[in-house]
C-alpha positions as CSV (number, residue, x, y, z in Angstrom):
1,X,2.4,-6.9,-5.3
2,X,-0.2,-5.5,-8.1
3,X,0.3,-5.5,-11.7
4,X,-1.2,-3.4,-14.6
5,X,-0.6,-5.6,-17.9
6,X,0.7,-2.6,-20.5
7,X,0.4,-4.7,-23.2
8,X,-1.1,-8.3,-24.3
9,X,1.1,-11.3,-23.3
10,X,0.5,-15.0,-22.5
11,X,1.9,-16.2,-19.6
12,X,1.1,-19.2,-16.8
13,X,-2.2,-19.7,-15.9
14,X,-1.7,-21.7,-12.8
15,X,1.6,-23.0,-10.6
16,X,2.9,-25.6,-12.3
17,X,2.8,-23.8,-15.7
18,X,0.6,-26.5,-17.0
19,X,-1.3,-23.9,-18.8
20,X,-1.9,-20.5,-20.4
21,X,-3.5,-18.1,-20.6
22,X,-3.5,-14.6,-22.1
23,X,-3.7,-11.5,-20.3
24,X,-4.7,-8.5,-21.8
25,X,-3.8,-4.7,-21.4
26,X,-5.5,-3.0,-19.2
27,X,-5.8,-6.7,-16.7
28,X,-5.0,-5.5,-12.6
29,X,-3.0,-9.0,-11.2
30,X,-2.6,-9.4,-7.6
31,X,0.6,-11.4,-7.5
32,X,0.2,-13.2,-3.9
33,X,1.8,-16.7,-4.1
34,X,5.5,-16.6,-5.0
35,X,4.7,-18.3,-8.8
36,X,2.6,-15.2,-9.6
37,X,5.1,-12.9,-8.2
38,X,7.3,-14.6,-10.5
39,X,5.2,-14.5,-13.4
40,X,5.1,-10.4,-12.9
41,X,8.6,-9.8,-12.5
42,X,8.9,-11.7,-16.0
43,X,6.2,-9.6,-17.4
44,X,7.8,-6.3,-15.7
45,X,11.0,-7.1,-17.3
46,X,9.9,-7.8,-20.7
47,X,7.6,-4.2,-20.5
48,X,4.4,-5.8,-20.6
49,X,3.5,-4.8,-17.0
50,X,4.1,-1.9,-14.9
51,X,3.7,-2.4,-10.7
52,X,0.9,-0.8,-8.9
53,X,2.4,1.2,-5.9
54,X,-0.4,0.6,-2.9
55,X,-0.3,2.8,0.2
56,X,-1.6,1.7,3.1
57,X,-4.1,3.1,5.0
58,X,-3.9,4.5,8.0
59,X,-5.7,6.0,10.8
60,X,-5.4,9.3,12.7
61,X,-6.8,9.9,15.6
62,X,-6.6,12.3,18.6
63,X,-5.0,11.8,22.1
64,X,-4.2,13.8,25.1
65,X,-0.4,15.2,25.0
66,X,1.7,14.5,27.5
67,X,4.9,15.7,28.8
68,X,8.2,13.0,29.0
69,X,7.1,12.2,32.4
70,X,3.9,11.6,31.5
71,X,1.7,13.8,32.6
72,X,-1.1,16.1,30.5
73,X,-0.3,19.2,28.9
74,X,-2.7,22.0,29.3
75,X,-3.6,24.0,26.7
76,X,-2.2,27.4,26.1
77,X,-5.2,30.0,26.4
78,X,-2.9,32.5,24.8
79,X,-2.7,30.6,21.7
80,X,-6.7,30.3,20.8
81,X,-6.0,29.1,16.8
82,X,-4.0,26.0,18.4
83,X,-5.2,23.2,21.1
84,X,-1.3,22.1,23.0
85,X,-3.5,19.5,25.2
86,X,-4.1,17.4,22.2
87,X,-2.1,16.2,19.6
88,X,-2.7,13.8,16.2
89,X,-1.0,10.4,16.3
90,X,-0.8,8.1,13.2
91,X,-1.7,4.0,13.4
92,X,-1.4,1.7,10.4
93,X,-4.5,-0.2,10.4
């Protein structure tokens, strides 16, 4: 999870809470170990942070289409503005 600090607020510095440390508005937190995830809920709920919604990439790419038993469709020649033998499939990377 990413944070965007809205406004100044001191908060833990480290895991144990053994120190401080203020961050200011404007500051991008990645929040990876469960403390700092923690620390940015806290920092949600008081409004001094909003999360960062991340989308993850992904890759297209173009294979052959087949039919439910598997074997290639041909393409349509009647239909010149659309290719029926291919078709785009979607990976997360």
């Amino acid at each position: 999870m990413k944070i965007k600090i809205t406004k100044d607020i001191i908060g833990s510095a480290n895991e144990h809470g053994s120190a401080t440390q203020m961050y200011k508005t404007g500051d991008v937190i990645d929040c990876v170990q469960p403390w700092q995830k923690t620390l940015g809920m806290q920092f949600m709920e008081a409004n001094s942070a909003e999360e960062i919604k991340t989308v993850e990439p992904t890759e297209t790419k173009k294979v052959r289409a087949r039919t439910k038993s598997g074997h290639y469709i041909a393409d349509d020649p009647s239909t010149p503005d659309v290719n029926e033998a291919w078709e785009t499939k979607t990976d997360k990377k």
